[in-house]
C-alpha positions as a printed NumPy array, in Angstrom:
array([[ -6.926,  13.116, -22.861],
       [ -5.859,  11.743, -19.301],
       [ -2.219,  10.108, -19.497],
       [ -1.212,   7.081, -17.503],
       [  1.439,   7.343, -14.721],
       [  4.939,   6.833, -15.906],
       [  5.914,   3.523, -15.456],
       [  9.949,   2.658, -15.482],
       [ 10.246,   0.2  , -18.674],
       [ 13.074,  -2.958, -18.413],
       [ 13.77 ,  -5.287, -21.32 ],
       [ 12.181,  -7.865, -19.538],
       [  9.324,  -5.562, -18.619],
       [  8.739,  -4.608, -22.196],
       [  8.861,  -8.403, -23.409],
       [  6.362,  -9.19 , -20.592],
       [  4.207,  -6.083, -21.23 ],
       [  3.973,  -7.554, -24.928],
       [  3.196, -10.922, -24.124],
       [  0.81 , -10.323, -21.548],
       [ -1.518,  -7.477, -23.869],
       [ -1.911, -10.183, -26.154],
       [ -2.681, -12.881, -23.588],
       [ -5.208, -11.191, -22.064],
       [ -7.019, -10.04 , -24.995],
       [ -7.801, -13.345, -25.866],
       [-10.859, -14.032, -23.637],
       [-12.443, -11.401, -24.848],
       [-11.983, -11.972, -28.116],
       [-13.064, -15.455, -28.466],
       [-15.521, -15.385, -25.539],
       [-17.085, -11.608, -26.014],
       [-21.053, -11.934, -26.735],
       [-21.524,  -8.561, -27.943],
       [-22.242,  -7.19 , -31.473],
       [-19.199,  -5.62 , -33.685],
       [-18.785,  -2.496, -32.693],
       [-19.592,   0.265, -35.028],
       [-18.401,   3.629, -33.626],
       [-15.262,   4.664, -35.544],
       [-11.929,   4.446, -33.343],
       [ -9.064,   4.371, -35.793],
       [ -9.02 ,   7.88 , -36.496],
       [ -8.409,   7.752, -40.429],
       [ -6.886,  11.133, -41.123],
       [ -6.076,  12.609, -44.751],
       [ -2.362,  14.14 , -45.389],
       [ -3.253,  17.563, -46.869],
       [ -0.16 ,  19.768, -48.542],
       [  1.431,  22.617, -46.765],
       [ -0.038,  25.069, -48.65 ],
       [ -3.948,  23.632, -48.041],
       [ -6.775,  25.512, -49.76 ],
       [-10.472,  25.737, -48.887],
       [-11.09 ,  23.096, -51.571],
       [ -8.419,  20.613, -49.729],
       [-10.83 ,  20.42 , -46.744],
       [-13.567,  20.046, -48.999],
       [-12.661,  17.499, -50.757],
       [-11.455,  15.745, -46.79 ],
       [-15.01 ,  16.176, -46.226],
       [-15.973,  14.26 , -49.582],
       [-14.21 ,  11.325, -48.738],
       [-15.572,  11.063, -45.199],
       [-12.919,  11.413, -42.891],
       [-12.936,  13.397, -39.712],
       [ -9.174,  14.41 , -39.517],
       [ -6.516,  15.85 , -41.282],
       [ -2.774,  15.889, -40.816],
       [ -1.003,  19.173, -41.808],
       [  3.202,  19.563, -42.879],
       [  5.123,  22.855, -42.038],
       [  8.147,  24.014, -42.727],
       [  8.878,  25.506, -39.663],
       [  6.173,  26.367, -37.61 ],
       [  4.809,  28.111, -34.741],
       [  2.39 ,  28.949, -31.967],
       [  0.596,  31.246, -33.84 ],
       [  0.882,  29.108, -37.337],
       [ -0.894,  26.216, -35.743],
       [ -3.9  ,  27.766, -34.236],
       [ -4.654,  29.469, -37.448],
       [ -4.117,  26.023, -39.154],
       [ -6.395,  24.798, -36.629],
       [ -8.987,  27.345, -36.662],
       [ -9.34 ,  26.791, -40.709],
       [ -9.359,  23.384, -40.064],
       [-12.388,  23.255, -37.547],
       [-14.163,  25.667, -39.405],
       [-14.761,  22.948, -42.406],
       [-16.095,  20.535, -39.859],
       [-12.567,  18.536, -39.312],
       [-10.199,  18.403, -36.474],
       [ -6.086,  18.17 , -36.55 ],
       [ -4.556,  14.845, -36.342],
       [ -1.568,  16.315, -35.977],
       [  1.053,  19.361, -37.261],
       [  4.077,  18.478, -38.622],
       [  7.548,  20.578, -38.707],
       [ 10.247,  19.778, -40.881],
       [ 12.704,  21.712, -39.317],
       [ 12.609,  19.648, -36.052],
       [ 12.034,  16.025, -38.164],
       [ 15.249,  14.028, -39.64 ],
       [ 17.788,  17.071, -37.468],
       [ 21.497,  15.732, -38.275],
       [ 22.949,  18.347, -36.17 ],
       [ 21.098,  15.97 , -33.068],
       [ 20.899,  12.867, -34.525],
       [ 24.987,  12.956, -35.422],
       [ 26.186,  15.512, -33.041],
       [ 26.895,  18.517, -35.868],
       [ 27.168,  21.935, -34.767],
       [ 24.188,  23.578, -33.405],
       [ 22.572,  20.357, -31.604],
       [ 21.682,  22.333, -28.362],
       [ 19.985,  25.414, -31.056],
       [ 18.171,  22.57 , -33.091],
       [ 16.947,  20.562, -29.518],
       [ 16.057,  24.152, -27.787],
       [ 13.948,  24.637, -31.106],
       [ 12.364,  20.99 , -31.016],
       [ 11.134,  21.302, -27.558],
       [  9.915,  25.232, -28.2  ],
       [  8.031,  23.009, -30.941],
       [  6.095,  20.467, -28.637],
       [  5.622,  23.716, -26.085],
       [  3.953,  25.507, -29.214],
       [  1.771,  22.497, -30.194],
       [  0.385,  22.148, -26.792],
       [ -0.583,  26.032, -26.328],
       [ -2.607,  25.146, -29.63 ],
       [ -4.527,  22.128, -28.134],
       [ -2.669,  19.67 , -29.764],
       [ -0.933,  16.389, -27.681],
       [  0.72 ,  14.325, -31.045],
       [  3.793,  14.852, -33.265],
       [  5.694,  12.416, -35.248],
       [  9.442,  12.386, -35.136],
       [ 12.295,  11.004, -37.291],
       [ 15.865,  10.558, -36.537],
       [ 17.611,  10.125, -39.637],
       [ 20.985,  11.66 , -39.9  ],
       [ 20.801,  12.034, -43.308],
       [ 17.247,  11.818, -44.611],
       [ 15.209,   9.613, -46.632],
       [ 16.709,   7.613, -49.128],
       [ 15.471,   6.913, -52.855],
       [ 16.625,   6.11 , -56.552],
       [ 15.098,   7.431, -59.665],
       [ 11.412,   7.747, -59.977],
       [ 10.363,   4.415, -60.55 ],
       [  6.095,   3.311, -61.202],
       [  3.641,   0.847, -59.895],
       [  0.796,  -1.06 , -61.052],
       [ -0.665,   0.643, -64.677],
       [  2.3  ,   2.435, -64.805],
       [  1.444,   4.864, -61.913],
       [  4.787,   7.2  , -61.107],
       [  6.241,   6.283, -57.313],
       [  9.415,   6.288, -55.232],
       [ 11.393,   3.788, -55.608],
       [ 14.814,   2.237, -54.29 ],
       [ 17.976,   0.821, -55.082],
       [ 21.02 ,   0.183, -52.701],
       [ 23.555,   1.099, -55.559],
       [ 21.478,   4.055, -56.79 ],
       [ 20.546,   5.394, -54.01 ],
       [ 20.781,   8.983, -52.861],
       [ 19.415,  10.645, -49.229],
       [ 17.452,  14.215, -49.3  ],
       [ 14.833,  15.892, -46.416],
       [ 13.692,  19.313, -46.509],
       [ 15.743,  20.109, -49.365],
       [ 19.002,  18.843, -48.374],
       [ 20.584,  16.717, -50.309],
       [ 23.03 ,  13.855, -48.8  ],
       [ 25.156,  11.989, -51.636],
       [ 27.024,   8.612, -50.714],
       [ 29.813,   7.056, -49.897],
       [ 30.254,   9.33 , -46.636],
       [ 27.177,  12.409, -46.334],
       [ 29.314,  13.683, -43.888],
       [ 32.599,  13.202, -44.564],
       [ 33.42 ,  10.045, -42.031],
       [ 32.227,   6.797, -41.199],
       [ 30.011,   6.929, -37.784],
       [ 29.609,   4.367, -34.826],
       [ 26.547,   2.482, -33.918],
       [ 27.873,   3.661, -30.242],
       [ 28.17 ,   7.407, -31.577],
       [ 24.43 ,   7.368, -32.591],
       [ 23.177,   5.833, -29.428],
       [ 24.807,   8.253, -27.634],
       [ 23.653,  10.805, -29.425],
       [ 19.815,   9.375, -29.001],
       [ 20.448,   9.343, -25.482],
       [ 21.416,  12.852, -24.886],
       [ 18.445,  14.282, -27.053],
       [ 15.582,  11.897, -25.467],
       [ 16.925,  13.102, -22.182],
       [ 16.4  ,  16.86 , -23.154],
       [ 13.077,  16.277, -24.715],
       [ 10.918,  13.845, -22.24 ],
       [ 10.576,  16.789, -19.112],
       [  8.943,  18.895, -22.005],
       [  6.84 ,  16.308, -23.39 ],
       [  6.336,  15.444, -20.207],
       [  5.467,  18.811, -18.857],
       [  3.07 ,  19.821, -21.723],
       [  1.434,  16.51 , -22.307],
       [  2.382,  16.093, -25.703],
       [  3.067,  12.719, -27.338],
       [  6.043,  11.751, -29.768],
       [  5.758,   8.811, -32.064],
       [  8.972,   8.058, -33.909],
       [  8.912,   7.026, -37.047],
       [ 11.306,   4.266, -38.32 ],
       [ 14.486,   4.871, -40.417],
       [ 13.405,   4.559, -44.518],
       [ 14.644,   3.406, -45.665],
       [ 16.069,   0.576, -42.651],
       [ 19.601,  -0.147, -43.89 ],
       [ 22.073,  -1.313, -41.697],
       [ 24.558,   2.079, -43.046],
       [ 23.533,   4.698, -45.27 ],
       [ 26.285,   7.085, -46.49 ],
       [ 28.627,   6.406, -43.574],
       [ 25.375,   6.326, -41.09 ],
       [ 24.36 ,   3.334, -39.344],
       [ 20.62 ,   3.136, -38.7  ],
       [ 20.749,   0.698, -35.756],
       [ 18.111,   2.742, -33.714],
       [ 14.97 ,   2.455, -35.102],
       [ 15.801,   0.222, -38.389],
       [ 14.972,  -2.768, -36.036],
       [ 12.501,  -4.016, -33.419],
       [ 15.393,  -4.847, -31.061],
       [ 16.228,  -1.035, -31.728],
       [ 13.   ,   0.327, -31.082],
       [ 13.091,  -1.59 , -27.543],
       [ 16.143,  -0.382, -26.622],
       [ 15.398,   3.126, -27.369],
       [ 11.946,   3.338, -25.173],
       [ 13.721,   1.86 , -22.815],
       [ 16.303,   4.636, -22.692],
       [ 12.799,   7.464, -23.189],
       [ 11.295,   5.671, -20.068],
       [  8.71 ,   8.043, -20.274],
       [  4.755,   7.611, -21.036],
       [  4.999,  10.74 , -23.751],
       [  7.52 ,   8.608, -26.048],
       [  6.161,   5.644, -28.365],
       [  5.635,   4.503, -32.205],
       [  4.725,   5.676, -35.484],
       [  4.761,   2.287, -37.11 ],
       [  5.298,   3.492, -40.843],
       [  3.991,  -0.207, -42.255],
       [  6.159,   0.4  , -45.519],
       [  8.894,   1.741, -43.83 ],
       [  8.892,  -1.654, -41.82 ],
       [  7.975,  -3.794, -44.942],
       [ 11.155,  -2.517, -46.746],
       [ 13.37 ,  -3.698, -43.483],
       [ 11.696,  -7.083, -44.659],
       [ 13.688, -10.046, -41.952],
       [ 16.31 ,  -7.526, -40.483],
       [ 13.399,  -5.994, -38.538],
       [ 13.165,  -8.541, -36.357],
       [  9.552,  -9.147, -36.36 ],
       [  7.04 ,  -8.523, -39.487],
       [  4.896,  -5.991, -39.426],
       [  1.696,  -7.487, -37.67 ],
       [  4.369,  -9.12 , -35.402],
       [  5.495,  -5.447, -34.451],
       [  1.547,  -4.001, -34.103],
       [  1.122,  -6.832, -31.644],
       [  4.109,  -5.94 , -29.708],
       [  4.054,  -2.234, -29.627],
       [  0.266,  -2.301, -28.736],
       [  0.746,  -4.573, -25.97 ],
       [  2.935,  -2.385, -24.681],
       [  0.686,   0.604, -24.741],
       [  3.339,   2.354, -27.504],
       [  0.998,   2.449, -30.958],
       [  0.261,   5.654, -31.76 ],
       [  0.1  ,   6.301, -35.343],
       [ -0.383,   4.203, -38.415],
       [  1.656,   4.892, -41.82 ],
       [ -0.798,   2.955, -44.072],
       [  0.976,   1.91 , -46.797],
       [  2.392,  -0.963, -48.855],
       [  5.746,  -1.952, -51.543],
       [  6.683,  -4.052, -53.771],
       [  9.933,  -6.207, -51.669],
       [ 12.461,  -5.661, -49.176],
       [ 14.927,  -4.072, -49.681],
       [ 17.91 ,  -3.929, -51.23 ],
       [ 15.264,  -2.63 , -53.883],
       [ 11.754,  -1.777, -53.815],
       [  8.655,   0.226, -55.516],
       [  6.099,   2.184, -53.448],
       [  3.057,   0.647, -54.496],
       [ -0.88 ,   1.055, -54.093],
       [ -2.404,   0.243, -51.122],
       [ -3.624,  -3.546, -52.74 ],
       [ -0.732,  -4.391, -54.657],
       [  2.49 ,  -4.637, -52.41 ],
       [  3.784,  -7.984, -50.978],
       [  2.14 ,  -7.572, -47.585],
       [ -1.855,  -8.021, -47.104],
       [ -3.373,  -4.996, -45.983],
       [ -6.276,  -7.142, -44.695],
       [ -4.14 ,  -8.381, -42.051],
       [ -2.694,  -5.502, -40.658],
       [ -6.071,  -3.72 , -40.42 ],
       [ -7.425,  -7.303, -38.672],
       [ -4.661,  -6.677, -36.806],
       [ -4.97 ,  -3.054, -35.411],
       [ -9.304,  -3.786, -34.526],
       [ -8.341,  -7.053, -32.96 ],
       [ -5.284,  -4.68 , -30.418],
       [ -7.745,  -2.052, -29.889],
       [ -5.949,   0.136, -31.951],
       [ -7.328,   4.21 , -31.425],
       [ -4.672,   6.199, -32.676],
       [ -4.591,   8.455, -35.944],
       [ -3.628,   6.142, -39.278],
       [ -2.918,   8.062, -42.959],
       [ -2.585,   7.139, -46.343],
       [  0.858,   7.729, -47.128],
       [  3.284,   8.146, -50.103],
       [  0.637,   7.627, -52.26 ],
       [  1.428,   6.322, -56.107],
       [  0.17 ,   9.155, -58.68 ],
       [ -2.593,   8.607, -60.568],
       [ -4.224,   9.844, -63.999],
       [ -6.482,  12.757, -62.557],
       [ -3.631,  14.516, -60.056],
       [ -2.901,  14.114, -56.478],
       [ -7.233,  13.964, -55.45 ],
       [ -7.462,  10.426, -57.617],
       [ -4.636,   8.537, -55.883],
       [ -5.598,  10.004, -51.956],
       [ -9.049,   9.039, -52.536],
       [ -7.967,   5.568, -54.266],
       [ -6.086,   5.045, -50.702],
       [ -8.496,   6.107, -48.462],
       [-11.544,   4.112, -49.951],
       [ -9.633,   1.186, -49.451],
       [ -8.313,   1.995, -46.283],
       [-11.929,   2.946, -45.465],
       [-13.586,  -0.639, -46.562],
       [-10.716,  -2.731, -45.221],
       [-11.264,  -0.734, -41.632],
       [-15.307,  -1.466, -41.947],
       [-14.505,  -5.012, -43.088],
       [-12.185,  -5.88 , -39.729],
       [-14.592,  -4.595, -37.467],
       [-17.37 ,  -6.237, -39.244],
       [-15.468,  -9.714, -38.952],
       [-15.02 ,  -9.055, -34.739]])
């Protein structure tokens, strides 16, 4: 896929690039004479498990979807062709390859120990997934990993995460971060930027160089300090801004997690249609995080796809009416009676019919 000339983003330009995407869609959408179009562009991709068998691709197959999106716990040039081989053998192509030992990095994110071992690995990562033939990756920089409270359930009593502020304990990739301080101090909002700066800087020439693509993924959950870390980079619109701005590169843009954003509720700045519009205008929407909860924080339930406080309808209006074409997946899906294949296919039905329903309505 061709990529467009780096162009050097201000504030101003990124408030203007916004503004005018939106603008100038607007002709065509009221004016446009031609019929819906019916070619799919969203490319809907199912989350398999690490460990995916012959009958995970089947059943990716069954519910109609041409890509799938694959976690590893480490990875490698090697791993990821023979992922993708498997994969294109069943008919389906890779969204994308995940690797949790480059995703949610304190040692970068806080400057620990080993930063310049853990960014010489990330960008050996991106190097890897382009020899495969892949150009996406989602990234996360949380210091101290995803946050969550007991178990808690969703509609019909369906198990899901859950989260509360005074209950709440951090954990990625089996690490487990426990409040008040996960690391023994109190950090700085300047601290963090900093240390955002210095690892964009190292990673855009090799993101650059191979053509690959990084969509970062907001903070989950957004909390203005978690265990002694502030999550002032991407816990906010302003923050996401900010932080391209700093990238100033074509390779860097958004995984727009819509529950992640839903739990920020008001302290993101903009809701979450608000945020499509503005990251699409600016050419920066690259993935989708499908998913809805129950509130804002400072508690909230994952729930099904229907049932949260946000309507689904809209966003998906939302991403056909931007021109949305990057990958979107179900994600954090409740569990359902029948194992993990009943909830995944509960998620992407819907997902399916709202997406057919949107372009219908164009």
């Amino acid at each position: 896929m061709p990529h467009p000339q780096p162009i050097a983003w201000t504030r101003r330009g990124f408030t203007r690039a916004a503004l005018g995407g939106a603008l100038s869609a607007l002709p065509l959408l009221g004016c446009t004479s031609a019929p819906p179009r019916r070619a799919a562009t969203i490319k809907i991709s199912l989350q398999l498990p690490g460990d995916f068998t012959d009958e995970d691709l089947t059943f990716a197959r069954q519910l109609g979807v041409d890509y799938v999106s694959v976690p590893t716990k480490t990875g490698s040039f090697e791993a990821f062709s023979q992922i993708r081989r498997r994969v294109e053998s069943a008919g389906l192509q890779v969204a994308n390859i995940g690797n949790a030992s480059v995703h949610n990095m304190p040692e970068v994110t806080l400057n620990l120990p080993g930063r310049d071992r853990k960014i010489a690995e990330y960008q050996q990562y991106l190097r890897d997934l382009a020899r495969a033939g892949l150009y996406y990756t989602t990234y996360a920089h949380m210091g101290n990993g995803i946050w969550s409270s007991a178990r808690g359930a969703t509609r019909g009593g369906a198990p899901a995460r859950s989260f509360d502020q005074e209950t709440a304990r951090g954990s990625w990739d089996g690490k487990l971060f426990e409040p008040p301080l996960t690391h023994g101090r109190q950090f700085t909002a300047e601290e963090l930027w900093d240390n955002y700066t210095y690892f964009i800087r190292k990673v855009v020439p090799v993101a650059e160089e191979t053509g690959v693509r990084i969509g970062i993924h907001p903070d989950d959950p957004p909390v203005a300090d978690l265990g002694g870390v502030p999550r002032c980079i991407f816990g906010s619109f302003d923050g996401y801004v900010r932080a391209l701005e700093i990238a100033g590169s074509r390779n860097i843009g958004v995984c727009l997690c819509c529950g992640t954003w839903m739990e920020g509720g008001r302290g993101m700045g903009r809701d979450v249609v608000g945020a499509i519009r503005a990251f699409a205008g600016m050419g920066k929407l690259w993935k989708i995080h499908f998913r809805n909860v129950s509130s804002p924080v400072p508690r909230f339930v994952e729930t099904f796809v229907d049932d949260g406080y946000t309507d689904m309808k809209q966003v998906m209006r939302t991403l056909v009416e931007v021109g949305f074409e990057g990958i979107l997946i179900a994600d954090h899906v409740p569990e359902m009676v029948g194992g993990r294949p009943a909830g995944w296919a509960y998620s992407i039905g819907y997902i399916k019919a709202l997406y057919d329903m949107a372009r219908d309505a164009r």
